[in-house]
N, C-alpha and C positions, 0 to 999 in steps of 0.2 A: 050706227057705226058698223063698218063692217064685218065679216065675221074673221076674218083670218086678224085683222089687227085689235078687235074686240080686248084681250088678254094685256097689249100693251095701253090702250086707252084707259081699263080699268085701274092699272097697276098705278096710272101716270094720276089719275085722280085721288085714288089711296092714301097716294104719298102726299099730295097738293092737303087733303082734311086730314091727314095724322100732323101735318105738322101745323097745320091751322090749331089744330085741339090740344095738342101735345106741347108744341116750341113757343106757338106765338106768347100763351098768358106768360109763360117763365120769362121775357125778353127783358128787361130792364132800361137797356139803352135805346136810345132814335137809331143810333147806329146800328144796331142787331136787328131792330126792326124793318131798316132801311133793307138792309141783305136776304129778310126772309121774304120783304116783299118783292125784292129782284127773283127771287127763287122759286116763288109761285109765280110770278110773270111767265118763268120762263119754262116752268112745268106745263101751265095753260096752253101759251103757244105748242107745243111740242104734243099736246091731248088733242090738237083739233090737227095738228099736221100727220099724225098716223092716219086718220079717217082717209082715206083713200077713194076718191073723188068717182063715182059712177062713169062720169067720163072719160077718165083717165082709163079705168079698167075696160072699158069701151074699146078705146081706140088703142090700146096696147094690145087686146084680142085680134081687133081688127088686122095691125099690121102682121100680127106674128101669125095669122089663119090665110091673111094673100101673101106672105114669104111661103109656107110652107106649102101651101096650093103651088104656085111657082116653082117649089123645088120639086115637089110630086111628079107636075107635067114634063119637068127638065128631064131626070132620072127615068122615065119611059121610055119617051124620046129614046132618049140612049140606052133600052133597052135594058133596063137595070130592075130588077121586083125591091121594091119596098119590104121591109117590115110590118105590120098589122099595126096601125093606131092603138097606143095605147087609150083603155075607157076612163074615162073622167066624164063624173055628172056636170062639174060645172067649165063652161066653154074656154074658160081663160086658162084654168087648170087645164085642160083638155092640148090646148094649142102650147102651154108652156111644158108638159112631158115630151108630146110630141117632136119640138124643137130642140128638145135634150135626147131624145131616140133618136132623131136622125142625125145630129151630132153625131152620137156615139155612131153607127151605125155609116155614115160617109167617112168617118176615118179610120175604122174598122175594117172595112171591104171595099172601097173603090180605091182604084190601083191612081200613084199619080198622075196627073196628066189634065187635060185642058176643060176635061168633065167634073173633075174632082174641083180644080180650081169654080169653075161657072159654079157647081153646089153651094162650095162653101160662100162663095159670092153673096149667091141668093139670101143662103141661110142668115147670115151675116146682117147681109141689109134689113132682114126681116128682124131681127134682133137690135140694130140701131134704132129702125123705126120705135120699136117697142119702149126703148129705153129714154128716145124723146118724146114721147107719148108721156113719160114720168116725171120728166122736167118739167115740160110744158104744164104740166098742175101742180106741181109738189112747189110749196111756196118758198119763196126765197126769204131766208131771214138771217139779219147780217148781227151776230150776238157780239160782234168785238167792239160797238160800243159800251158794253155790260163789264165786259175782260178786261178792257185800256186800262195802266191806270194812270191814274190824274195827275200821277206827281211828275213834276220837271225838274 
């Protein structure tokens, strides 16, 4: 598991054996049963959807490290000094400060105008890509068959 989601994985399994040891012997009805097995169903689904996929962090790095290269080469160009990369050990961390530093940093000090717009452009796209990088793995699960209810 990863390390940043590690705490919510643990948490989600916790709850999944407290209530296995704690709720289920007390249950009496099929009914109550019925609901605690929808509950862990859906604790489970939700312990393996945090684990955040090697290649999702992959290609999330990847887009937000060629946006920010992009933006770096733009901002020269036109003559403009950067700020110093902020240091991050790990790469994703590294390109995801970075992408909030020159946020802050192109809206802080470039005056408006058609340079500011091309930035924020880049920055932008660099950060779409990024966020479908997350879709693209993060699993689709449709729980409103579980919610519906039955009655007519």
């Amino acid at each position: 598991m990863n390390s940043r989601t590690r705490p919510v994985g643990a948490l989600l399994a916790a709850a999944q054996q407290g209530l296995k040891q704690a709720v289920q012997p007390e249950l009496q009805s099929d009914h109550g049963r019925a609901q605690l097995a929808a509950v862990l169903d859906i604790l489970s689904k939700l312990e393996r959807m945090v684990d955040w996929s090697g290649a999702m962090l992959h290609e999330e790095e990847a887009a937000l490290a060629h946006g920010i290269v992009a933006f770096e080469q733009r901002a020269r160009l036109a003559g403009m000094r950067l700020p110093a990369a902020p240091q991050e050990a790990d790469p994703l961390e590294a390109a995801r400060a970075r992408s909030r530093q020159l946020a802050d940093w192109l809206f802080g000090t470039v005056p408006a105008g058609a340079t500011l717009d091309a930035l924020d452009g880049l920055l932008r796209g660099a950060l779409r890509q990024a966020v479908a990088a997350e879709r693209r793995h993060v699993p689709r699960t449709d729980f409103s068959a579980m919610t519906e209810s039955k009655e007519t």
